[in-house]
PyMOL Python script that loads the backbone (N, CA, C, O; Angstrom):
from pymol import cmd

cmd.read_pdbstr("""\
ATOM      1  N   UNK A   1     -25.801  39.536   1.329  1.00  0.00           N
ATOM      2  CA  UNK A   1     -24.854  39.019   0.360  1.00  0.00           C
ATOM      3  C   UNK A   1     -23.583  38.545   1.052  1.00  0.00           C
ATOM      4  O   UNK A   1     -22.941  37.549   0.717  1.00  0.00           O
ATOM      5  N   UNK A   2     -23.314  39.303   1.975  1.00  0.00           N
ATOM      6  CA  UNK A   2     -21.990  38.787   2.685  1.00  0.00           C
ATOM      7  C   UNK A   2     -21.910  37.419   3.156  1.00  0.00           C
ATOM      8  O   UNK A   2     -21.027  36.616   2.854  1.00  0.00           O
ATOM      9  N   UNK A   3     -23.591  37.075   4.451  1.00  0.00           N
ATOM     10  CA  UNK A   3     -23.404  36.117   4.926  1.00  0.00           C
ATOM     11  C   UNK A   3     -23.409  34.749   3.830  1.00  0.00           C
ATOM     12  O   UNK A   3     -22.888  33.648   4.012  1.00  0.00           O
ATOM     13  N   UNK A   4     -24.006  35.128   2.920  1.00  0.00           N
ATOM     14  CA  UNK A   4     -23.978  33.712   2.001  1.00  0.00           C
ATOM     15  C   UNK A   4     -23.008  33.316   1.226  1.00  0.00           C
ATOM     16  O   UNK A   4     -23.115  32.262   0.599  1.00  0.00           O
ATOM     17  N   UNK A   5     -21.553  34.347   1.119  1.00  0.00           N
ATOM     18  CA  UNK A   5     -20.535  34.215   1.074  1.00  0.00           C
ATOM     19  C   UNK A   5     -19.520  33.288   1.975  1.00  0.00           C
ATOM     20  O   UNK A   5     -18.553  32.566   1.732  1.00  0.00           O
ATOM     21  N   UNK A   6     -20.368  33.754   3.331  1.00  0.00           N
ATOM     22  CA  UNK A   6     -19.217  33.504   4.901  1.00  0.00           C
ATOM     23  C   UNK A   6     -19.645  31.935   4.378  1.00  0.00           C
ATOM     24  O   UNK A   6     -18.809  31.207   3.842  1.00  0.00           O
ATOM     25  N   UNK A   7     -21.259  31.449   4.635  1.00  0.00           N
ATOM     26  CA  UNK A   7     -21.532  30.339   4.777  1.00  0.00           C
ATOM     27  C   UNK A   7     -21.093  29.296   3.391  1.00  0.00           C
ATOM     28  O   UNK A   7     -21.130  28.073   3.521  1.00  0.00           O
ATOM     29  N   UNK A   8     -20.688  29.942   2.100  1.00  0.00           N
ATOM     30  CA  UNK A   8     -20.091  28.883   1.163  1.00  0.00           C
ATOM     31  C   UNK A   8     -18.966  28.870   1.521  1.00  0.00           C
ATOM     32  O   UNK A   8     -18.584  27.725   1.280  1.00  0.00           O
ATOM     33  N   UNK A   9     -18.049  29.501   2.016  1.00  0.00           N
ATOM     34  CA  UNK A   9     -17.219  29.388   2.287  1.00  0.00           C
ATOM     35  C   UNK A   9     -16.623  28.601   3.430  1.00  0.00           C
ATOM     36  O   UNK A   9     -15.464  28.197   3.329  1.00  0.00           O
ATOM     37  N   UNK A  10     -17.351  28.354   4.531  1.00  0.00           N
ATOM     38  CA  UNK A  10     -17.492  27.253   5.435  1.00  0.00           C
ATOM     39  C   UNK A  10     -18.391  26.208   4.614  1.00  0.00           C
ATOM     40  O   UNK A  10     -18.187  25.297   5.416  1.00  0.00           O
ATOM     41  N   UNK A  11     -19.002  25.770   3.910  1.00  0.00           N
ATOM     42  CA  UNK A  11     -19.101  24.778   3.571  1.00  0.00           C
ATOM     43  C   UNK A  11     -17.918  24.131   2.586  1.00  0.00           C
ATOM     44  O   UNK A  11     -17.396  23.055   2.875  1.00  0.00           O
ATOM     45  N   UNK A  12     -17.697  24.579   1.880  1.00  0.00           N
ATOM     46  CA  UNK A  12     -16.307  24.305   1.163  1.00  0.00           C
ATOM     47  C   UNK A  12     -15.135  23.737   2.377  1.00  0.00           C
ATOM     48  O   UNK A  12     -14.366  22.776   2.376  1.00  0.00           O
ATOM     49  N   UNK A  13     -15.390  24.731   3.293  1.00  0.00           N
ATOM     50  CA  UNK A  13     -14.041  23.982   4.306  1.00  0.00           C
ATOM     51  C   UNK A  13     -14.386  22.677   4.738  1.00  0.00           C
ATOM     52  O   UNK A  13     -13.731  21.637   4.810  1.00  0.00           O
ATOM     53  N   UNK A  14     -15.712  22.998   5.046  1.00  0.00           N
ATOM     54  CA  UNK A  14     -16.550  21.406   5.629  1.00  0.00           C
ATOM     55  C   UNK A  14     -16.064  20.333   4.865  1.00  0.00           C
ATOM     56  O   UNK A  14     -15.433  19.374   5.310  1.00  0.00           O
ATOM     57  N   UNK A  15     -16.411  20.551   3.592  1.00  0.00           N
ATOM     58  CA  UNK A  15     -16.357  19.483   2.529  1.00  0.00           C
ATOM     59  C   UNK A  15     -14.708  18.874   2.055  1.00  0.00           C
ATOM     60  O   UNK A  15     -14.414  17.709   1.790  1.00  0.00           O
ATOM     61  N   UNK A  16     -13.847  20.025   2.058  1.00  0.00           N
ATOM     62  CA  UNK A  16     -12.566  19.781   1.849  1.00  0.00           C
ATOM     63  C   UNK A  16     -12.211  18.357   3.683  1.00  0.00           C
ATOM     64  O   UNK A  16     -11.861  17.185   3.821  1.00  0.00           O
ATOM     65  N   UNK A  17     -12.586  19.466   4.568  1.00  0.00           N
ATOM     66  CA  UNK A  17     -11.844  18.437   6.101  1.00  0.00           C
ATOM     67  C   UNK A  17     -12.619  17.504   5.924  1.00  0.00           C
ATOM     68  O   UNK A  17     -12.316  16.927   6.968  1.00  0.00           O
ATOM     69  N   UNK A  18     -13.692  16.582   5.299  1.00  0.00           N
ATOM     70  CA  UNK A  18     -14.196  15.712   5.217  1.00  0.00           C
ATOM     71  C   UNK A  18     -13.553  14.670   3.873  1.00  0.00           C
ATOM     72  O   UNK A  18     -13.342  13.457   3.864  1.00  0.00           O
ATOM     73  N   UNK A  19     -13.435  15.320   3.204  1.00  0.00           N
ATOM     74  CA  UNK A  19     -12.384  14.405   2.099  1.00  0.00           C
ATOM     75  C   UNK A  19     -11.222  13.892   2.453  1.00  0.00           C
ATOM     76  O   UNK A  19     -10.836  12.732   2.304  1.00  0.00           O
ATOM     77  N   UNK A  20     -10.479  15.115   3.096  1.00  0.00           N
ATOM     78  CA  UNK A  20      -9.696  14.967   3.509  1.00  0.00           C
ATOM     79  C   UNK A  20      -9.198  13.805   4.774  1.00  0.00           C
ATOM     80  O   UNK A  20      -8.052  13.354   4.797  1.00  0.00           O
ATOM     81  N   UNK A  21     -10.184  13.449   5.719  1.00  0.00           N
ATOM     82  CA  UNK A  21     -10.676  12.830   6.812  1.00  0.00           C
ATOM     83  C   UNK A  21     -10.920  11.107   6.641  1.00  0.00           C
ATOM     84  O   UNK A  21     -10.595  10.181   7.384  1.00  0.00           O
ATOM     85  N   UNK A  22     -11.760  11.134   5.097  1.00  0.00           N
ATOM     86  CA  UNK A  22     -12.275  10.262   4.303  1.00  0.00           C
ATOM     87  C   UNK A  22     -11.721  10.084   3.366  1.00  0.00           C
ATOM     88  O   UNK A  22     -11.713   8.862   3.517  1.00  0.00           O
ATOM     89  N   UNK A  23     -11.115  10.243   2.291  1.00  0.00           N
ATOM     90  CA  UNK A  23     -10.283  10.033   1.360  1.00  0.00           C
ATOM     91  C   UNK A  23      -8.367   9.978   1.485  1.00  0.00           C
ATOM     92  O   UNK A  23      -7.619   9.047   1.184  1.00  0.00           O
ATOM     93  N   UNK A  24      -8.057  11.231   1.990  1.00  0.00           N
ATOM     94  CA  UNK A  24      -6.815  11.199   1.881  1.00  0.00           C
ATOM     95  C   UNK A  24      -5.564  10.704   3.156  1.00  0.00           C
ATOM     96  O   UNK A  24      -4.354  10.482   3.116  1.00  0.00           O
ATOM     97  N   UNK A  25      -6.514  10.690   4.133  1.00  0.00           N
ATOM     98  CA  UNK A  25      -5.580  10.461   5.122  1.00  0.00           C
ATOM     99  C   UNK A  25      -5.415   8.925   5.123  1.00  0.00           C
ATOM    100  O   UNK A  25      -4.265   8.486   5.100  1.00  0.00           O
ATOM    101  N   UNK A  26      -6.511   8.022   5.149  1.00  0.00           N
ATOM    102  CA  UNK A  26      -6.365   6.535   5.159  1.00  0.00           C
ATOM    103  C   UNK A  26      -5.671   6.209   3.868  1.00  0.00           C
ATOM    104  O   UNK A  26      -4.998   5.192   4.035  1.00  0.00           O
ATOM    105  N   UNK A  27      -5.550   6.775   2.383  1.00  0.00           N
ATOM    106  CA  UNK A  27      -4.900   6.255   1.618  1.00  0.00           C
ATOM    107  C   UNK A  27      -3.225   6.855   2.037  1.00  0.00           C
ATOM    108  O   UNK A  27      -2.255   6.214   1.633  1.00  0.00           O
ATOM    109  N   UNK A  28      -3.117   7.580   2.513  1.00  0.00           N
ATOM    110  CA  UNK A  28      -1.406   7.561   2.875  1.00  0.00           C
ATOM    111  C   UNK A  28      -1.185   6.911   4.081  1.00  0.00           C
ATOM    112  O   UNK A  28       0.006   7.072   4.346  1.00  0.00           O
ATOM    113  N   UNK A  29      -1.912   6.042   5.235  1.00  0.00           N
ATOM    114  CA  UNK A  29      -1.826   5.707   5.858  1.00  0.00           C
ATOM    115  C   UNK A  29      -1.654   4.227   5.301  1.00  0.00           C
ATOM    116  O   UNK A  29      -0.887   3.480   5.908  1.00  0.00           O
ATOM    117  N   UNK A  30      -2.141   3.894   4.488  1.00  0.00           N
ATOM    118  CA  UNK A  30      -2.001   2.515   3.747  1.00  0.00           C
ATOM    119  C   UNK A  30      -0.705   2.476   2.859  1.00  0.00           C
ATOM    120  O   UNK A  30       0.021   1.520   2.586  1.00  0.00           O
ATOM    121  N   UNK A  31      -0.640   3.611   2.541  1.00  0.00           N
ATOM    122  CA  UNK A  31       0.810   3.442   1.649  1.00  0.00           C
ATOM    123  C   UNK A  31       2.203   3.826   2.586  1.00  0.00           C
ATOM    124  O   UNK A  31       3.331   3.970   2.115  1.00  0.00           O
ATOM    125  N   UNK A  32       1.844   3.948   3.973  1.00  0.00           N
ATOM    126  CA  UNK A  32       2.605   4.302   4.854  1.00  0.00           C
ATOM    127  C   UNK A  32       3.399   2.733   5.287  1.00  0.00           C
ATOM    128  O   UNK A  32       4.563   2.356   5.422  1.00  0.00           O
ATOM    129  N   UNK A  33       1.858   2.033   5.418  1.00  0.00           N
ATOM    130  CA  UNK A  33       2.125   0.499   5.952  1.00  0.00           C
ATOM    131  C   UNK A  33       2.486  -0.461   4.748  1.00  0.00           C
ATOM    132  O   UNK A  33       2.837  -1.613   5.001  1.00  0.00           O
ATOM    133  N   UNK A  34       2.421  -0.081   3.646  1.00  0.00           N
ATOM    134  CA  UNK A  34       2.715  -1.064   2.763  1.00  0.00           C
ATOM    135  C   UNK A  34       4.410  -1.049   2.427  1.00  0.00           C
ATOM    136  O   UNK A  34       5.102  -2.059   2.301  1.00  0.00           O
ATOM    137  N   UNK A  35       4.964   0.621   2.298  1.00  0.00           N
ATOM    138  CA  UNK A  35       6.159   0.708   2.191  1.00  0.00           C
ATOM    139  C   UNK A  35       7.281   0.181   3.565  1.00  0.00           C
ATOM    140  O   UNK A  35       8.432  -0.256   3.542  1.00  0.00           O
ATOM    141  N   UNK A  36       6.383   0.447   4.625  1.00  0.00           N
ATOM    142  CA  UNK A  36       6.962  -0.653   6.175  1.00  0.00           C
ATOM    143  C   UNK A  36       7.427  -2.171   5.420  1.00  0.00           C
ATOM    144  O   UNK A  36       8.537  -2.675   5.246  1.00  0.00           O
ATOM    145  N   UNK A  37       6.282  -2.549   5.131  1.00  0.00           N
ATOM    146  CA  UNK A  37       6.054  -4.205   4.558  1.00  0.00           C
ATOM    147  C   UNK A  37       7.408  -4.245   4.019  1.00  0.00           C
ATOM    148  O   UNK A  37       8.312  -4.857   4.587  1.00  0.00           O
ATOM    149  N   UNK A  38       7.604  -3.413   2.614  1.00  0.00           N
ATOM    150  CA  UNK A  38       8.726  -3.580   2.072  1.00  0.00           C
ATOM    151  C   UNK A  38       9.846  -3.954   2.497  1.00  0.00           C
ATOM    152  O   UNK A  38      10.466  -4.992   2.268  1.00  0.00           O
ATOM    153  N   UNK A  39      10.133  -2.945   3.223  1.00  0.00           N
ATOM    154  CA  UNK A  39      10.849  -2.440   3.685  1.00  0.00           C
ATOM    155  C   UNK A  39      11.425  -3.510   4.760  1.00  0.00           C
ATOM    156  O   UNK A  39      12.654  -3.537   4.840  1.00  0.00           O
ATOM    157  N   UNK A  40      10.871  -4.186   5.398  1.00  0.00           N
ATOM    158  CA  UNK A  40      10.734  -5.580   6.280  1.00  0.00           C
ATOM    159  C   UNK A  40      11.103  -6.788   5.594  1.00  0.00           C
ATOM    160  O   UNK A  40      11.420  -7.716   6.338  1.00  0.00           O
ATOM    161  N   UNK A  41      11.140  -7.011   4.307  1.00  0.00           N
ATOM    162  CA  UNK A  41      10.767  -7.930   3.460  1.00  0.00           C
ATOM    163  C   UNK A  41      12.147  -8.812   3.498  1.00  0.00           C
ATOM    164  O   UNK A  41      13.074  -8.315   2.858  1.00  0.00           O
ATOM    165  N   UNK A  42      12.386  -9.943   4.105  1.00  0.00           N
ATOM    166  CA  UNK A  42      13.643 -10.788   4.343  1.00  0.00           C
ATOM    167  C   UNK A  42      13.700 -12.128   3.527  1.00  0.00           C
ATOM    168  O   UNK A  42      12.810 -12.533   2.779  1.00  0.00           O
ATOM    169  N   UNK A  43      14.894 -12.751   3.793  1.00  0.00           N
ATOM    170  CA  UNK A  43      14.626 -14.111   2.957  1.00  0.00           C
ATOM    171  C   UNK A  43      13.990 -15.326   4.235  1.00  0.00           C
ATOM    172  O   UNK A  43      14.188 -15.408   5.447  1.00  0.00           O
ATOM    173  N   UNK A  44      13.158 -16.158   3.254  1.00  0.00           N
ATOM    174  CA  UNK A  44      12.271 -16.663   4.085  1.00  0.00           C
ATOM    175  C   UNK A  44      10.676 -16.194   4.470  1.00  0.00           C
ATOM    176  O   UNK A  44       9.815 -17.014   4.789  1.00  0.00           O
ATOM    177  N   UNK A  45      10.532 -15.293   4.416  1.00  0.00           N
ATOM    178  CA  UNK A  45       9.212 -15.082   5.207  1.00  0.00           C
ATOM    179  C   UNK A  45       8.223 -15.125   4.112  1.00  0.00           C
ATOM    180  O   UNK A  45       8.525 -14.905   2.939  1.00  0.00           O
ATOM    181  N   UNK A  46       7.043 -15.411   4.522  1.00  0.00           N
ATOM    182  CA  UNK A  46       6.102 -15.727   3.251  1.00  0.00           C
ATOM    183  C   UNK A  46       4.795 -14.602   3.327  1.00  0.00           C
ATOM    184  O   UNK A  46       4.122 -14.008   4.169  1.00  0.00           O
ATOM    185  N   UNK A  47       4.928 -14.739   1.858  1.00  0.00           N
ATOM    186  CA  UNK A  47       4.182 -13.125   1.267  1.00  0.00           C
ATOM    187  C   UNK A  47       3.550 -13.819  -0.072  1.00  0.00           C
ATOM    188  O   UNK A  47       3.776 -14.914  -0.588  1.00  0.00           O
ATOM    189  N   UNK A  48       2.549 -12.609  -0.481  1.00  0.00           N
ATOM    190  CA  UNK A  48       1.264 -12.909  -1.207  1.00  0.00           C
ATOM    191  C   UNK A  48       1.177 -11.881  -2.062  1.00  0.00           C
ATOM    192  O   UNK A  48       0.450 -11.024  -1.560  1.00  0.00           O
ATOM    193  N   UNK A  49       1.457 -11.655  -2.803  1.00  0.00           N
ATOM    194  CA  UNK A  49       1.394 -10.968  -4.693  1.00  0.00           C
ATOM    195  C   UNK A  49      -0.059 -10.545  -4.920  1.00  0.00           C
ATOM    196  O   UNK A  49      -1.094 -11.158  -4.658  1.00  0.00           O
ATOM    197  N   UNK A  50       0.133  -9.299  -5.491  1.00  0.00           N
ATOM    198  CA  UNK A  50      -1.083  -8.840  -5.650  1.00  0.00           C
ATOM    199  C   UNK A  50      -1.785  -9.867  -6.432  1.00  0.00           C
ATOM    200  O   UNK A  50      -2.973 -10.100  -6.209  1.00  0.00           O
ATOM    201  N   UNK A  51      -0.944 -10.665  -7.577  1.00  0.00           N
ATOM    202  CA  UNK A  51      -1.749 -11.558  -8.134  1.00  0.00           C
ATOM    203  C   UNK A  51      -2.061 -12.857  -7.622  1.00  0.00           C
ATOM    204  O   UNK A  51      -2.148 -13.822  -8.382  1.00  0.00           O
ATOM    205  N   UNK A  52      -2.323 -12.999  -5.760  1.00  0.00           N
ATOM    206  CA  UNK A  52      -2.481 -14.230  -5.353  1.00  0.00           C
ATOM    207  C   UNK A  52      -1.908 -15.227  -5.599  1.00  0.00           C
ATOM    208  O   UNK A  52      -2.583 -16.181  -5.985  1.00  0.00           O
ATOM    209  N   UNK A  53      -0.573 -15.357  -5.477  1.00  0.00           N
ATOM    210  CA  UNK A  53       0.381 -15.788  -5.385  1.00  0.00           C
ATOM    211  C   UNK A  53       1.204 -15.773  -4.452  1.00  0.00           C
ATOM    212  O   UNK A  53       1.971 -14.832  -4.247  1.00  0.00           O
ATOM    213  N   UNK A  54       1.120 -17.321  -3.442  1.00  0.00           N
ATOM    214  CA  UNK A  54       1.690 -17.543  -2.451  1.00  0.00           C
ATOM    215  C   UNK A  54       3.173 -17.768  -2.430  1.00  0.00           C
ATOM    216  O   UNK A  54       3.659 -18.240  -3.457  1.00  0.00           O
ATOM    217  N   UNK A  55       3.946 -17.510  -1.446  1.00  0.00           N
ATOM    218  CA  UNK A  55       5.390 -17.898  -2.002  1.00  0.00           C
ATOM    219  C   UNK A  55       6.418 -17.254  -0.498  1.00  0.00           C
ATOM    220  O   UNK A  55       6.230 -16.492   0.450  1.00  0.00           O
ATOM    221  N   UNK A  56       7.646 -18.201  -1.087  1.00  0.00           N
ATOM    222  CA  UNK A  56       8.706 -17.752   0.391  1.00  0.00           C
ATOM    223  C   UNK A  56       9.936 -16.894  -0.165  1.00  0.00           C
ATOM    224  O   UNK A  56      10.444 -17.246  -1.229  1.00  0.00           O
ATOM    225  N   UNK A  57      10.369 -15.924   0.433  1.00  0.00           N
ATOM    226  CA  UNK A  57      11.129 -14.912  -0.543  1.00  0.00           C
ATOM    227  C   UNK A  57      12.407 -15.484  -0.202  1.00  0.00           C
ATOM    228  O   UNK A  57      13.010 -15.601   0.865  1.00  0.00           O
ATOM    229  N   UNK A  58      12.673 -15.828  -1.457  1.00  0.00           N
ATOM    230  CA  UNK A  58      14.384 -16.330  -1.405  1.00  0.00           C
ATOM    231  C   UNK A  58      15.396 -15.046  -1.348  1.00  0.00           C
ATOM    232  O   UNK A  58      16.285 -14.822  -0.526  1.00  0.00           O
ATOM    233  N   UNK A  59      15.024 -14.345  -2.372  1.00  0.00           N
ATOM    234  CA  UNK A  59      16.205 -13.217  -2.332  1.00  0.00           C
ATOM    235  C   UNK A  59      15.783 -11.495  -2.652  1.00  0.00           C
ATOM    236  O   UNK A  59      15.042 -11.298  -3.615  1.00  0.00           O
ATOM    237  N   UNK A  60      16.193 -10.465  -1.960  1.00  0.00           N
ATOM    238  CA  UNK A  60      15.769  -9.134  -2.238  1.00  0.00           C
ATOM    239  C   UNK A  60      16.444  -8.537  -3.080  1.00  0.00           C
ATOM    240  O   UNK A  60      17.602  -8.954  -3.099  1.00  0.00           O
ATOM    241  N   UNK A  61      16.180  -7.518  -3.992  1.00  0.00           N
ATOM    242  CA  UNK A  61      17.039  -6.898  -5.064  1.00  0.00           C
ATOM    243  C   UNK A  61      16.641  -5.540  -4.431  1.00  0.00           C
ATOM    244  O   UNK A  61      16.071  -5.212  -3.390  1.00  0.00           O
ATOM    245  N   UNK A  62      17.167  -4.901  -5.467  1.00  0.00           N
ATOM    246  CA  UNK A  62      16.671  -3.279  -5.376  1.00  0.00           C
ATOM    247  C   UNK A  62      15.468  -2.727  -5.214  1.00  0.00           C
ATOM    248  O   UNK A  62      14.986  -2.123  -4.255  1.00  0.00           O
ATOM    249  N   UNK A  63      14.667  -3.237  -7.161  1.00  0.00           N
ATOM    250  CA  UNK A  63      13.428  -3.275  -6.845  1.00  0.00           C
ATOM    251  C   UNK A  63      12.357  -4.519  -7.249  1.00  0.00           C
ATOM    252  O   UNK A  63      11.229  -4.601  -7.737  1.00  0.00           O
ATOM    253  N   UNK A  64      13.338  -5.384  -6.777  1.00  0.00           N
ATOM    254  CA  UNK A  64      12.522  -7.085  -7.165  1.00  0.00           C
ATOM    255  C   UNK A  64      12.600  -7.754  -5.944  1.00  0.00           C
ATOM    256  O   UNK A  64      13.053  -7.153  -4.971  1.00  0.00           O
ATOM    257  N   UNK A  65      12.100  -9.298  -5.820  1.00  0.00           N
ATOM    258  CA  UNK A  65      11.759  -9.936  -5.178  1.00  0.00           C
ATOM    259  C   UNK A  65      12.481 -11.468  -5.646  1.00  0.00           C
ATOM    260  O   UNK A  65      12.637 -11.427  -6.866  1.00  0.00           O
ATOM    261  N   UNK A  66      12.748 -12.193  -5.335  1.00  0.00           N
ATOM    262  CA  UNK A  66      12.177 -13.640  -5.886  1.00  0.00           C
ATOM    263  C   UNK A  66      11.823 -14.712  -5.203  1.00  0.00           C
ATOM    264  O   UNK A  66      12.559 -15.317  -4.424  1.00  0.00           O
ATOM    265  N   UNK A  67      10.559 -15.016  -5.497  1.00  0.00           N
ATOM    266  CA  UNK A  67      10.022 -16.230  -4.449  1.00  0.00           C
ATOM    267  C   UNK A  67       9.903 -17.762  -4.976  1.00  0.00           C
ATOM    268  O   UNK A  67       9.670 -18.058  -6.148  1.00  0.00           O
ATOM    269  N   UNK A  68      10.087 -18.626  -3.987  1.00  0.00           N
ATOM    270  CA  UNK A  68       9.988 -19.803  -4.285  1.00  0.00           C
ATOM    271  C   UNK A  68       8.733 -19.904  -4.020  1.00  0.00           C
ATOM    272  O   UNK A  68       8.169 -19.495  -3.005  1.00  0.00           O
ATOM    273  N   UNK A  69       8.230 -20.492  -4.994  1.00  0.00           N
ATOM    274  CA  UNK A  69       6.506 -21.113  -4.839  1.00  0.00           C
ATOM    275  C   UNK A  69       6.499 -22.330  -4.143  1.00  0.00           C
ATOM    276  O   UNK A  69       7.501 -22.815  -3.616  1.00  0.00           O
ATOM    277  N   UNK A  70       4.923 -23.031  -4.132  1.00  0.00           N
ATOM    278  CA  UNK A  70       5.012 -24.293  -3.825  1.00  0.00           C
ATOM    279  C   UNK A  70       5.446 -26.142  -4.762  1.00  0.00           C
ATOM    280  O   UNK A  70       5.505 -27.321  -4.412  1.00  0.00           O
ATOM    281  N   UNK A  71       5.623 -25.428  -5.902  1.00  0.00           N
ATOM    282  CA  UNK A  71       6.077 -26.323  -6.936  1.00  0.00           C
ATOM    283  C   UNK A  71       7.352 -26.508  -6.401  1.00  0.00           C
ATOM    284  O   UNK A  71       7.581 -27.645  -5.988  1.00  0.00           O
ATOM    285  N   UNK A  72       8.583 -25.356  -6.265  1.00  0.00           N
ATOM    286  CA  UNK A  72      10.032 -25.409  -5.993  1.00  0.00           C
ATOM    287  C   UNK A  72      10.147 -24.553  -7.201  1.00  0.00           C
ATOM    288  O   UNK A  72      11.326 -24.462  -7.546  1.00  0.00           O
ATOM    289  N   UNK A  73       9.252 -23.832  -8.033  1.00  0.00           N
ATOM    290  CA  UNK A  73       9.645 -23.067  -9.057  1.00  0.00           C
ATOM    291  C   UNK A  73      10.191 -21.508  -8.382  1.00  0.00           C
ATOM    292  O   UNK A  73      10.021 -21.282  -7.184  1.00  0.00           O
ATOM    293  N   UNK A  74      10.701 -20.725  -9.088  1.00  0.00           N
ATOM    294  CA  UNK A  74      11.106 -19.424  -8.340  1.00  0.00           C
ATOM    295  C   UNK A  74      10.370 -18.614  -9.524  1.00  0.00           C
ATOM    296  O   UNK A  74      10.056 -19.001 -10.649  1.00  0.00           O
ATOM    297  N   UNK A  75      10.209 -17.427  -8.933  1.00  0.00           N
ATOM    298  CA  UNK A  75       9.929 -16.291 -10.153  1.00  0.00           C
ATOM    299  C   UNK A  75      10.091 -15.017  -9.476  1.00  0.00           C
ATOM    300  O   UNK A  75      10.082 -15.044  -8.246  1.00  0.00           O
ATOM    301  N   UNK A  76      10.257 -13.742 -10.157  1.00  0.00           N
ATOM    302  CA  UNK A  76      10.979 -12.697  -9.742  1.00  0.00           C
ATOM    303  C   UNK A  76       9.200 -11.615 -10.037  1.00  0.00           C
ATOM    304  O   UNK A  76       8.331 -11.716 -10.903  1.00  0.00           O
ATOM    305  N   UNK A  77       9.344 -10.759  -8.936  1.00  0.00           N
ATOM    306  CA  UNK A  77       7.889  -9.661  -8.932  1.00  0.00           C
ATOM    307  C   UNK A  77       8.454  -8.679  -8.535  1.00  0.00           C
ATOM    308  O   UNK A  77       9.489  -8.826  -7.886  1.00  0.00           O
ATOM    309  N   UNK A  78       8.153  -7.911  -8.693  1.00  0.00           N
ATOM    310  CA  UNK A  78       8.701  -6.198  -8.437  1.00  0.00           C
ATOM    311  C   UNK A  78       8.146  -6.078  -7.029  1.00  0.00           C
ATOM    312  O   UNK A  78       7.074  -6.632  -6.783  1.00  0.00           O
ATOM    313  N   UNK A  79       8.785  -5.400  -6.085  1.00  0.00           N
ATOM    314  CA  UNK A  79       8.501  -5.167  -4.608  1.00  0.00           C
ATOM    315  C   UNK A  79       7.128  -4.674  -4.423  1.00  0.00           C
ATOM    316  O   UNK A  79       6.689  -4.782  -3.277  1.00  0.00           O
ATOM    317  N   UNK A  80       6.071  -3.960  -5.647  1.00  0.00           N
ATOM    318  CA  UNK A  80       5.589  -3.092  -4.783  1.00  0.00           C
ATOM    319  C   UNK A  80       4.645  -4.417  -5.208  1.00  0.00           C
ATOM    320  O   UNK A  80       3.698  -4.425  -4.420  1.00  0.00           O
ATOM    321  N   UNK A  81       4.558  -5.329  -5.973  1.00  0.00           N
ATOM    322  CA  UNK A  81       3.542  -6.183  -6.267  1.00  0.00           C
ATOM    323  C   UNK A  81       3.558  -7.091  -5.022  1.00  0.00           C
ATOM    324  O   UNK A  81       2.964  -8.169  -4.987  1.00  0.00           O
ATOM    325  N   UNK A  82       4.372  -6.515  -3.870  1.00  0.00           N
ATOM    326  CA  UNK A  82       3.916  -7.770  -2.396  1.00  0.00           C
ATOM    327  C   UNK A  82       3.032  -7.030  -1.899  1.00  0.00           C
ATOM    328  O   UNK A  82       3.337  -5.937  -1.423  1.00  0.00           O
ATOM    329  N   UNK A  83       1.546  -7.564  -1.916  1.00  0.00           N
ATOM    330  CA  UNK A  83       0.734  -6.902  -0.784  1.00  0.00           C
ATOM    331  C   UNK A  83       0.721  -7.290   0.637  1.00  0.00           C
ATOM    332  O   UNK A  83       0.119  -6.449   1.306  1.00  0.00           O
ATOM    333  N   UNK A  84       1.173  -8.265   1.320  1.00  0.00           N
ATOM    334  CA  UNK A  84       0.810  -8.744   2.319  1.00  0.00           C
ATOM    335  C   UNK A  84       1.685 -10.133   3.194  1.00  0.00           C
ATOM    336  O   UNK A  84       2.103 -10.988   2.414  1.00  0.00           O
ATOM    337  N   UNK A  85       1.839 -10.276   4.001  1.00  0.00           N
ATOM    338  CA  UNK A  85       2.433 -11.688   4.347  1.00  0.00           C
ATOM    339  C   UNK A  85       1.015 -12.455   5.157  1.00  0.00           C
ATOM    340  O   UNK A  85       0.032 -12.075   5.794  1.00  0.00           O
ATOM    341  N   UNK A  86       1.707 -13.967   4.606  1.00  0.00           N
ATOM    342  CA  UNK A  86       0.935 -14.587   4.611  1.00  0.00           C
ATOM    343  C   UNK A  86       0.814 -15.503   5.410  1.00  0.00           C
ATOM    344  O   UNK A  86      -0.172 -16.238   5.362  1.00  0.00           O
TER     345      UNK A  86
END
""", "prot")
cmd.dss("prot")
cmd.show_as("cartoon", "prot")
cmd.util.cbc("prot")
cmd.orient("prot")
């Protein structure tokens, strides 16, 4: 009875350092690099909206953005909606 205790109990650890390994470390590692991005985010440089939307960032706010598109139109997106430069 004991050992089949010891051994769920190492499997549970197994399974936790494997989630953990696989699930949780690469998603804070991504939200590590995305808040960098932000954080980087100047006027001029060109970035891409989660909603695929290309554009050159005219001006930074607190927690906005506003980019000039390719029309010459501007529109304002909340920071965390920049995924990427482009």
């Amino acid at each position: 009875m004991d050992t089949t205790l010891i051994y769920i109990i190492i499997f549970l650890a197994v399974i936790f350092v494997m989630f953990y390994f696989f699930m949780i470390r690469p998603q804070r590692k991504k939200q590590k690099e995305h808040e960098e991005l932000i954080g980087q985010l100047r006027s001029g440089a060109r970035v891409i909206t989660a909603g695929g939307i290309y554009g050159y960032v005219e001006s930074v706010s607190q927690d906005s953005v506003v980019l000039k598109v390719e029309s010459g139109a501007t529109i304002r997106v909340t920071k965390s909606s920049i995924v990427g430069k482009a």
